[in-house]
N, CA, C and O atoms as a GROMACS GRO file, in nm:
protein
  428
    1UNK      N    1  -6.144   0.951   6.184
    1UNK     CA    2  -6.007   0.906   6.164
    1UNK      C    3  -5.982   0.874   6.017
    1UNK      O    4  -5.893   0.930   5.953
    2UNK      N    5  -6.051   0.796   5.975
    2UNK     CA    6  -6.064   0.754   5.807
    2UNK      C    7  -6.024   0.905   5.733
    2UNK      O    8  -5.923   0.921   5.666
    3UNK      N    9  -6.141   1.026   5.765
    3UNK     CA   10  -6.092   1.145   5.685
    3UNK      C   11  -5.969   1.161   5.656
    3UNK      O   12  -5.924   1.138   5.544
    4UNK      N   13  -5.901   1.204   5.755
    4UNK     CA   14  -5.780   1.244   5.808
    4UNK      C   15  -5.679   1.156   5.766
    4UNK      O   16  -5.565   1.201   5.759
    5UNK      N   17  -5.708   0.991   5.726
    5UNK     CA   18  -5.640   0.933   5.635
    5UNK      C   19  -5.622   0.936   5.490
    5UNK      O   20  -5.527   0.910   5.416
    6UNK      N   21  -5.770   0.984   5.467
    6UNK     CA   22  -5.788   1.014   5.342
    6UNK      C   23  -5.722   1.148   5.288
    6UNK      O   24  -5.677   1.146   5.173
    7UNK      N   25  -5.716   1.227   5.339
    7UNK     CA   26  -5.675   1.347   5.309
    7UNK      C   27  -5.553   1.354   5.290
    7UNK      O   28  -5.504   1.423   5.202
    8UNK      N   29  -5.460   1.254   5.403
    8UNK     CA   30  -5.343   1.262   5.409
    8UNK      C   31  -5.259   1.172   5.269
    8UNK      O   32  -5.161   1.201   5.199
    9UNK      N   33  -5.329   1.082   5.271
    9UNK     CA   34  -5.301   0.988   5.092
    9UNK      C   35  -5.322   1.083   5.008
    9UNK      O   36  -5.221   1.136   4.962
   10UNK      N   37  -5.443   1.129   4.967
   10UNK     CA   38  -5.451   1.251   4.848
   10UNK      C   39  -5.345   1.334   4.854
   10UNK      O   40  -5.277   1.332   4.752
   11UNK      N   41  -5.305   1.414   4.947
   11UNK     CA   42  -5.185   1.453   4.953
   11UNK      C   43  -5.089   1.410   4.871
   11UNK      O   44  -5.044   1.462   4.769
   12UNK      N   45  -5.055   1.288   4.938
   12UNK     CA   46  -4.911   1.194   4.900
   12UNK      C   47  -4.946   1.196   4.765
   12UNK      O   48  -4.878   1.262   4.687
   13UNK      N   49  -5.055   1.125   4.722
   13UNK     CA   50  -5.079   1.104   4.605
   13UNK      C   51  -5.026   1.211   4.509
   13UNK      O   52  -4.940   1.187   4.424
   14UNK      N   53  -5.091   1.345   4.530
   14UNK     CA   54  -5.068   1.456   4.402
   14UNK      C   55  -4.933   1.502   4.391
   14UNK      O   56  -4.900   1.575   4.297
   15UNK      N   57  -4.833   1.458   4.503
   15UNK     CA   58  -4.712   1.490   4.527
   15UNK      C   59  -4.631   1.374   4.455
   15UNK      O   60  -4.519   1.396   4.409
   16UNK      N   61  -4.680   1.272   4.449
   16UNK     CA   62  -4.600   1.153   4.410
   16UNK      C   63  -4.640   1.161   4.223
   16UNK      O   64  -4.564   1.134   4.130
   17UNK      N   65  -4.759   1.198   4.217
   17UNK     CA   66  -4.821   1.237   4.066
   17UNK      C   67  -4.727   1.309   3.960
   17UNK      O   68  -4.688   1.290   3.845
   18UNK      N   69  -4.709   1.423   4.085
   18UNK     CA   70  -4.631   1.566   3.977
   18UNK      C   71  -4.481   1.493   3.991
   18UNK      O   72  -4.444   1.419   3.900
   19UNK      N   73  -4.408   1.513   4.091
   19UNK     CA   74  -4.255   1.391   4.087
   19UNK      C   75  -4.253   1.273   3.952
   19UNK      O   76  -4.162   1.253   3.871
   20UNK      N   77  -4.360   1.219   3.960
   20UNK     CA   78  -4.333   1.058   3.887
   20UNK      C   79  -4.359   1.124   3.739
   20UNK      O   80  -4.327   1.063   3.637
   21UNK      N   81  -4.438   1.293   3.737
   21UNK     CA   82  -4.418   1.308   3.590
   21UNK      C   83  -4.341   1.431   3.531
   21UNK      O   84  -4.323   1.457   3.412
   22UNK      N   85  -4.300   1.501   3.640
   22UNK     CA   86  -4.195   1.608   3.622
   22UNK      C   87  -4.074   1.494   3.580
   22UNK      O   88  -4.052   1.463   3.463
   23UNK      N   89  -4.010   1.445   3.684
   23UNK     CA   90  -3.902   1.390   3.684
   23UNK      C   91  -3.805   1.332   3.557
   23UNK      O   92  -3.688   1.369   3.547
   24UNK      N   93  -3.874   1.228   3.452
   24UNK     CA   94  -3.837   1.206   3.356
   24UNK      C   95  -3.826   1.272   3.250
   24UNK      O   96  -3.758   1.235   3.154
   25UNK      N   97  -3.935   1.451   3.259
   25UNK     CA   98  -3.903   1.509   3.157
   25UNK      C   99  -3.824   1.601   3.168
   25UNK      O  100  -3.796   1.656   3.062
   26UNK      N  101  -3.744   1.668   3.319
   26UNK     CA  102  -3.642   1.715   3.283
   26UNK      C  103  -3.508   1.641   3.276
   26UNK      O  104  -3.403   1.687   3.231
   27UNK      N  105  -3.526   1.531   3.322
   27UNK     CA  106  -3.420   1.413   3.300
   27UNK      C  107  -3.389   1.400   3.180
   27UNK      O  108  -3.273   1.424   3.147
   28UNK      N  109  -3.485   1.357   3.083
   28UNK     CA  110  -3.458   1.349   2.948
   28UNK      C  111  -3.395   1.515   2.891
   28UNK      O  112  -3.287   1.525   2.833
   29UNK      N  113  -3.465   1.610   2.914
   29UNK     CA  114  -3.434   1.765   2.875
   29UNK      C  115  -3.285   1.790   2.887
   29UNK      O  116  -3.220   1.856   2.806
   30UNK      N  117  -3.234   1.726   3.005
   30UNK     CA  118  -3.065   1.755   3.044
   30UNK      C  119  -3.032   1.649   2.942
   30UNK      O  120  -2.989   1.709   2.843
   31UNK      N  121  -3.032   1.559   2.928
   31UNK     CA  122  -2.991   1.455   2.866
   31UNK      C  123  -2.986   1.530   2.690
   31UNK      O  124  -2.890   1.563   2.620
   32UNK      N  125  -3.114   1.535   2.670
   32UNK     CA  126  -3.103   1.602   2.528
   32UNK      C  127  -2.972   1.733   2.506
   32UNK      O  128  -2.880   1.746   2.426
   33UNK      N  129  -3.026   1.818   2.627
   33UNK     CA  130  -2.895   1.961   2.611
   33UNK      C  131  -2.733   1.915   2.626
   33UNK      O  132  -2.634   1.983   2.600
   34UNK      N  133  -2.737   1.787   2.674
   34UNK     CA  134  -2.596   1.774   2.695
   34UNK      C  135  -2.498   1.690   2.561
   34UNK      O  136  -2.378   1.700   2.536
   35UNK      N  137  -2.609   1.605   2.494
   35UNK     CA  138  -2.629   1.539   2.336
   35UNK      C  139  -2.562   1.673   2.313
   35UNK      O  140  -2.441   1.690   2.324
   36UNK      N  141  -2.684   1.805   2.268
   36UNK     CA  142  -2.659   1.901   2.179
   36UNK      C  143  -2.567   1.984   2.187
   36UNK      O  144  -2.551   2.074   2.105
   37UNK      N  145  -2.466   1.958   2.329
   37UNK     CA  146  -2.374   2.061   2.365
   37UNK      C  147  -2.289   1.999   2.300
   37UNK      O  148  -2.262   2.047   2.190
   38UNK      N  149  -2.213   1.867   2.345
   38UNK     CA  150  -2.112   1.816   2.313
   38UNK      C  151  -2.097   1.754   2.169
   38UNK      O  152  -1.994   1.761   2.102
   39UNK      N  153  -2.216   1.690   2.130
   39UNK     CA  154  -2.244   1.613   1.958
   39UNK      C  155  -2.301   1.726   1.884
   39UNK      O  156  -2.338   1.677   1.778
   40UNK      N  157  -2.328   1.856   1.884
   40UNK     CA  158  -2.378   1.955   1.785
   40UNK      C  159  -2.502   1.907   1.722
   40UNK      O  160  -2.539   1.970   1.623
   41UNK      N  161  -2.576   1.804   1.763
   41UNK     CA  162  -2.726   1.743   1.698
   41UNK      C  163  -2.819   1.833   1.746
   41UNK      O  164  -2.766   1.928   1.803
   42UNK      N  165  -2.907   1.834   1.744
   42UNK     CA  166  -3.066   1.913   1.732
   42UNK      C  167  -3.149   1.773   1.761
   42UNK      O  168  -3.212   1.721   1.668
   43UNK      N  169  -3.150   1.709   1.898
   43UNK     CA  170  -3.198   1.591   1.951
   43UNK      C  171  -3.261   1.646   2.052
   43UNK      O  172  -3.358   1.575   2.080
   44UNK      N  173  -3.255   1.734   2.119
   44UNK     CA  174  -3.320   1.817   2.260
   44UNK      C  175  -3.510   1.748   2.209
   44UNK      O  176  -3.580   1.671   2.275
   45UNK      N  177  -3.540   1.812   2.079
   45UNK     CA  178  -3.667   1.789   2.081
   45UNK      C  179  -3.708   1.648   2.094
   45UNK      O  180  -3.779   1.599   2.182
   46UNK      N  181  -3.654   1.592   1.997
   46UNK     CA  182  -3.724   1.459   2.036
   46UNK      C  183  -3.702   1.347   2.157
   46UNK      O  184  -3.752   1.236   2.174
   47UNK      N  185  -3.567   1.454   2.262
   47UNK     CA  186  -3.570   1.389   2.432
   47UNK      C  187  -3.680   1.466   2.514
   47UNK      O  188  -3.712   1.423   2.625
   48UNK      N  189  -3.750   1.602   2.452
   48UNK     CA  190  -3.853   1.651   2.524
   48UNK      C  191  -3.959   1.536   2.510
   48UNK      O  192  -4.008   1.475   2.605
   49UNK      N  193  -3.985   1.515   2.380
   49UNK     CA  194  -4.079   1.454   2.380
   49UNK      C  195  -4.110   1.298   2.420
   49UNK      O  196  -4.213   1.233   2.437
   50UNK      N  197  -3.986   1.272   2.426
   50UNK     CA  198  -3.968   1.135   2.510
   50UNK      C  199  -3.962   1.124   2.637
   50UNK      O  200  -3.990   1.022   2.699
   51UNK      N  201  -3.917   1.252   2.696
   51UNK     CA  202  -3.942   1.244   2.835
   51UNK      C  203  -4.116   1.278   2.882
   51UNK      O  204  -4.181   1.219   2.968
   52UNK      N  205  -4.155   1.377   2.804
   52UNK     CA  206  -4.313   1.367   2.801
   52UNK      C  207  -4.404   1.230   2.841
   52UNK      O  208  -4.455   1.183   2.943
   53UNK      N  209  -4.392   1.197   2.706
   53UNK     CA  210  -4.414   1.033   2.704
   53UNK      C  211  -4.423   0.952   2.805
   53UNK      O  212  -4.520   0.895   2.856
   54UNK      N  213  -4.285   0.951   2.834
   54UNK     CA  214  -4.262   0.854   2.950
   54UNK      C  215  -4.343   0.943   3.080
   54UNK      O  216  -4.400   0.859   3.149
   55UNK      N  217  -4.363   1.062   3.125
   55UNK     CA  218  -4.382   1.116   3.234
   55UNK      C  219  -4.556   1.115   3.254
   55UNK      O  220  -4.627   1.142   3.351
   56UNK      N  221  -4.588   1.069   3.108
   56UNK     CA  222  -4.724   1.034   3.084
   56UNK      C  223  -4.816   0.882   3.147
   56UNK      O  224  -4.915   0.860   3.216
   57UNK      N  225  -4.731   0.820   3.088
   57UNK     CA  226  -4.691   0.665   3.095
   57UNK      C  227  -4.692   0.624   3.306
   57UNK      O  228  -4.767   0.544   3.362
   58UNK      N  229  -4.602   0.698   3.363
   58UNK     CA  230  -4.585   0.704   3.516
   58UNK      C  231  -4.675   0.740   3.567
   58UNK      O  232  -4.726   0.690   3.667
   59UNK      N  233  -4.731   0.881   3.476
   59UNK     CA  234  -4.886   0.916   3.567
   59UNK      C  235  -5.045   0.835   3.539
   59UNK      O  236  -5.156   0.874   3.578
   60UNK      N  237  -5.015   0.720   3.464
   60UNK     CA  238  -5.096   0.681   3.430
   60UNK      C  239  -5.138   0.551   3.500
   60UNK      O  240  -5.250   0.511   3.531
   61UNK      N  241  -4.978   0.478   3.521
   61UNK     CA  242  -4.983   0.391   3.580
   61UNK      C  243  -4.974   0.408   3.732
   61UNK      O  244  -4.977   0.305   3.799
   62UNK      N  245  -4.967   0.493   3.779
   62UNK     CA  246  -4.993   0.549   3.934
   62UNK      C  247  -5.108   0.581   3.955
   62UNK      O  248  -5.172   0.544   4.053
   63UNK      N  249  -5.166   0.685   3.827
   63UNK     CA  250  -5.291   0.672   3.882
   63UNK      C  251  -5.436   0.516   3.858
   63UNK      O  252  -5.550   0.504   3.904
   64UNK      N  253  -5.373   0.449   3.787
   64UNK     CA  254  -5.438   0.311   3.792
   64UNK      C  255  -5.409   0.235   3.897
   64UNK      O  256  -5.498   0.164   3.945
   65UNK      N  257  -5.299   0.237   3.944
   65UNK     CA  258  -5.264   0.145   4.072
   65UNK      C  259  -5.356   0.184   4.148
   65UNK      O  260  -5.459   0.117   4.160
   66UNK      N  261  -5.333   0.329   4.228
   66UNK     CA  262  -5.402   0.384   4.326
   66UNK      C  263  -5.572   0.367   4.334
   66UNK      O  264  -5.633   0.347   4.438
   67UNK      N  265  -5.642   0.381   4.176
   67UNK     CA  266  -5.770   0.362   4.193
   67UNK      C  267  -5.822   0.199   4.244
   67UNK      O  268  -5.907   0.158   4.323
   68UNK      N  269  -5.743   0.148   4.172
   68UNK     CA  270  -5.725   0.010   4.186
   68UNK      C  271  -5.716  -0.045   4.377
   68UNK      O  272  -5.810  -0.107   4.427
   69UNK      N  273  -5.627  -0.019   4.433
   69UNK     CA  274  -5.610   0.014   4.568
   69UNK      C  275  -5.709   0.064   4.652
   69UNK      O  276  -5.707   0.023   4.768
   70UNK      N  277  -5.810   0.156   4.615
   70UNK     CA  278  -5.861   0.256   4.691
   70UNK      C  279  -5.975   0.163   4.672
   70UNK      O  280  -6.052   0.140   4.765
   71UNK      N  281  -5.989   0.103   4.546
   71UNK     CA  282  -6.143   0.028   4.515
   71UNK      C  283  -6.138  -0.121   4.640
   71UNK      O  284  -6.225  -0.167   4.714
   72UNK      N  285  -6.015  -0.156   4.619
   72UNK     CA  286  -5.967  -0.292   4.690
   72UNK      C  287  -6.058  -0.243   4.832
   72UNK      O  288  -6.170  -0.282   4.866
   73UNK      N  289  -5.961  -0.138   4.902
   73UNK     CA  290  -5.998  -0.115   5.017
   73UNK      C  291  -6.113  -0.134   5.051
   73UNK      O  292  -6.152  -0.214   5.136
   74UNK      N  293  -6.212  -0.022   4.950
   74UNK     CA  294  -6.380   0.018   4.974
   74UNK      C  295  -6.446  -0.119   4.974
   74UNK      O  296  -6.538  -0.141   5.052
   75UNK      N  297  -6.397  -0.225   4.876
   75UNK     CA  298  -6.481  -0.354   4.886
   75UNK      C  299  -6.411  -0.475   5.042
   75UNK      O  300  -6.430  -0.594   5.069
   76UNK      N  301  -6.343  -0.382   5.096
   76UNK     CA  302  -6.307  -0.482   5.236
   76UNK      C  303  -6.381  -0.385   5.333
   76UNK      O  304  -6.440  -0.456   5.415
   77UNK      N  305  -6.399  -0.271   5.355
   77UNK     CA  306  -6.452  -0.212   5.398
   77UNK      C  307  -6.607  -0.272   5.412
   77UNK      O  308  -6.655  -0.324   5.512
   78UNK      N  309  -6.658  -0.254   5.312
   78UNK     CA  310  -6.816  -0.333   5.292
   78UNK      C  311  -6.838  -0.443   5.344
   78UNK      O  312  -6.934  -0.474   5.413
   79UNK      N  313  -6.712  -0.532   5.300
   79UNK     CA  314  -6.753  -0.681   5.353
   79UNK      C  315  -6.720  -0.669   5.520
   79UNK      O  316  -6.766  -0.746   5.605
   80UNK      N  317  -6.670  -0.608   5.534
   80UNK     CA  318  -6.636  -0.597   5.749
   80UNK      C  319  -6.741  -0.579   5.785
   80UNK      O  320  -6.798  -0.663   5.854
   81UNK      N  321  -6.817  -0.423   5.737
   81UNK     CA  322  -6.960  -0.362   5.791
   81UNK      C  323  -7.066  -0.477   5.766
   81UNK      O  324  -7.157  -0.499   5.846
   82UNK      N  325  -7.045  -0.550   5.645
   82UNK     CA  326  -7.114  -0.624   5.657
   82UNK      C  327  -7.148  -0.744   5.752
   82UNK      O  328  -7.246  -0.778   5.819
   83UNK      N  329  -7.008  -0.798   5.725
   83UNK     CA  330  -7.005  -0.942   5.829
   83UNK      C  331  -7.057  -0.863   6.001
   83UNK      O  332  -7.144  -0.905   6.077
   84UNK      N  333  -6.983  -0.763   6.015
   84UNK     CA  334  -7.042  -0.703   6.160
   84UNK      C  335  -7.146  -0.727   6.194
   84UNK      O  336  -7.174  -0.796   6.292
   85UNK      N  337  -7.249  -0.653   6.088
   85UNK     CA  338  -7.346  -0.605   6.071
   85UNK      C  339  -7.445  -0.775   6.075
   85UNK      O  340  -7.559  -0.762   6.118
   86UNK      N  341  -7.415  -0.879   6.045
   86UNK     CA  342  -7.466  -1.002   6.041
   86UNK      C  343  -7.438  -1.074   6.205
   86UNK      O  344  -7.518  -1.134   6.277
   87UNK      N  345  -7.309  -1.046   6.226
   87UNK     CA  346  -7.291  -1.079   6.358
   87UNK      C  347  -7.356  -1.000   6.484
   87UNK      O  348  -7.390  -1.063   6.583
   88UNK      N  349  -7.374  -0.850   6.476
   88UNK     CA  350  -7.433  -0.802   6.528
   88UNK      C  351  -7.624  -0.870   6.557
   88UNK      O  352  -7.689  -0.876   6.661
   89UNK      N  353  -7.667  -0.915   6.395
   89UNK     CA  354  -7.812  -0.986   6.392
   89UNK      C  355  -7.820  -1.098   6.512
   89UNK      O  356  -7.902  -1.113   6.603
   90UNK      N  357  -7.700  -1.173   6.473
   90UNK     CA  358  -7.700  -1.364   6.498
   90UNK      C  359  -7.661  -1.344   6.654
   90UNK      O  360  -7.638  -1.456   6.699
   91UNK      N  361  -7.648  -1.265   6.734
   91UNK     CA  362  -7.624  -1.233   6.891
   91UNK      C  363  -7.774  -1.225   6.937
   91UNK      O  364  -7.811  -1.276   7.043
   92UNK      N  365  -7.862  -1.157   6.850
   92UNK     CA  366  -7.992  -1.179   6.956
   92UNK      C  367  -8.171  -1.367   6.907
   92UNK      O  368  -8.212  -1.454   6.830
   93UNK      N  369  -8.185  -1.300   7.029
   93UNK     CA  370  -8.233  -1.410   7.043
   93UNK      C  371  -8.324  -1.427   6.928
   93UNK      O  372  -8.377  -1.329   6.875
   94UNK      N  373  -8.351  -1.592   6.874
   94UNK     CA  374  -8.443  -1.604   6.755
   94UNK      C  375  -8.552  -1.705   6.794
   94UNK      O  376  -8.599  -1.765   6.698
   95UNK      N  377  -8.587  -1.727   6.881
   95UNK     CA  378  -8.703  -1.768   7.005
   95UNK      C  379  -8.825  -1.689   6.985
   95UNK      O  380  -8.821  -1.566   6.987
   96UNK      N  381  -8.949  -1.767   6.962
   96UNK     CA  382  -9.055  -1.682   6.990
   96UNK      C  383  -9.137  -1.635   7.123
   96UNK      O  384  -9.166  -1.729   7.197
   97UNK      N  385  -9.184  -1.488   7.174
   97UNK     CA  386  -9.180  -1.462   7.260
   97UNK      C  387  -9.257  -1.583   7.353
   97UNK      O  388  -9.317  -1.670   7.289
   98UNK      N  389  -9.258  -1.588   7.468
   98UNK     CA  390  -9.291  -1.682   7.561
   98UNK      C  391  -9.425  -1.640   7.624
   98UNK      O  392  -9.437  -1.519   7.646
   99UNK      N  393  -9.524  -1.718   7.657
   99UNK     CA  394  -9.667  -1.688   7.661
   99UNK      C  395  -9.693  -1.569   7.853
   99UNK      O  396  -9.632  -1.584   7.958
  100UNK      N  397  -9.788  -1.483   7.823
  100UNK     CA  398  -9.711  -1.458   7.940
  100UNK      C  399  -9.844  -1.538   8.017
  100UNK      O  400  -9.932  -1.614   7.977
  101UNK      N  401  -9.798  -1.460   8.189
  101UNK     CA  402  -9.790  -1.620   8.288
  101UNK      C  403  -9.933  -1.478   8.367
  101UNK      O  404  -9.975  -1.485   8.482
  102UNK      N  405  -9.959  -1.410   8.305
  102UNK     CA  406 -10.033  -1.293   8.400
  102UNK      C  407 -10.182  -1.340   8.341
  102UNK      O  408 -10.196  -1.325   8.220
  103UNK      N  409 -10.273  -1.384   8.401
  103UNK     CA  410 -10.418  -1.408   8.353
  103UNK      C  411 -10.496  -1.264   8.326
  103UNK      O  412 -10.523  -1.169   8.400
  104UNK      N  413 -10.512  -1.285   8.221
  104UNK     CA  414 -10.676  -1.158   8.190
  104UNK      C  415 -10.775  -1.217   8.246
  104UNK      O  416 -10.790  -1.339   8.256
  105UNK      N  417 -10.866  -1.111   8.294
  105UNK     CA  418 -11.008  -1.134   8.306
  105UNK      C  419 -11.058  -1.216   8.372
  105UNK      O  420 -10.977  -1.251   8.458
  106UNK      N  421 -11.186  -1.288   8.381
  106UNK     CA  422 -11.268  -1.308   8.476
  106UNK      C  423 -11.223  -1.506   8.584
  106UNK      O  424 -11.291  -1.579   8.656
  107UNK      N  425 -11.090  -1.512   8.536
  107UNK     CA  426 -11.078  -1.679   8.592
  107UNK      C  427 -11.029  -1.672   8.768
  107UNK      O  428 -11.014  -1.776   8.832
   0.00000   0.00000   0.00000
């Protein structure tokens, strides 16, 4: 089940990646062409490169969140298997075995 979660986040993830860094640079790109249509400036370049920037900036901080997140998880993960894994111990008995009651040999 976990796989199949996992797979399905990576997904989301590389989809939310390319969006969060496409997005601002053709945003800025229209923005620049519409400067250069109507004001006659030569600004297109430096809204490419600001939308760059910024589309840099989004993929950076998405992909820090997410590692960040994924690490969170793996260390709750551990501590569950763990605590289980202790509770599973503390269920059996800690008694030493009991003498048995069957006589050997010659009495």
């Amino acid at each position: 089940m976990s796989h199949k979660k996992s797979v399905a986040r990576s997904l989301l993830m590389i989809t939310q990646l390319g969006l969060s860094i496409m997005v601002p640079v053709f945003v800025c790109i229209f923005i620049g062409y519409c400067i250069d249509k109507y004001a006659g400036t030569h600004v297109a370049l430096f809204f490419l490169i600001l939308g760059f920037l910024a589309g840099g900036m989004n993929g950076y901080k998405l992909v820090n969140t997410t590692v960040a997140m994924n690490e969170k998880e793996e260390k709750e993960e551990r501590e569950r298997k763990l605590q289980e894994r202790i509770s599973s111990q503390s269920g059996k008995a800690c008694k030493p075995k009991p003498k048995s009651r069957v006589k050997k040999g010659g009495d």
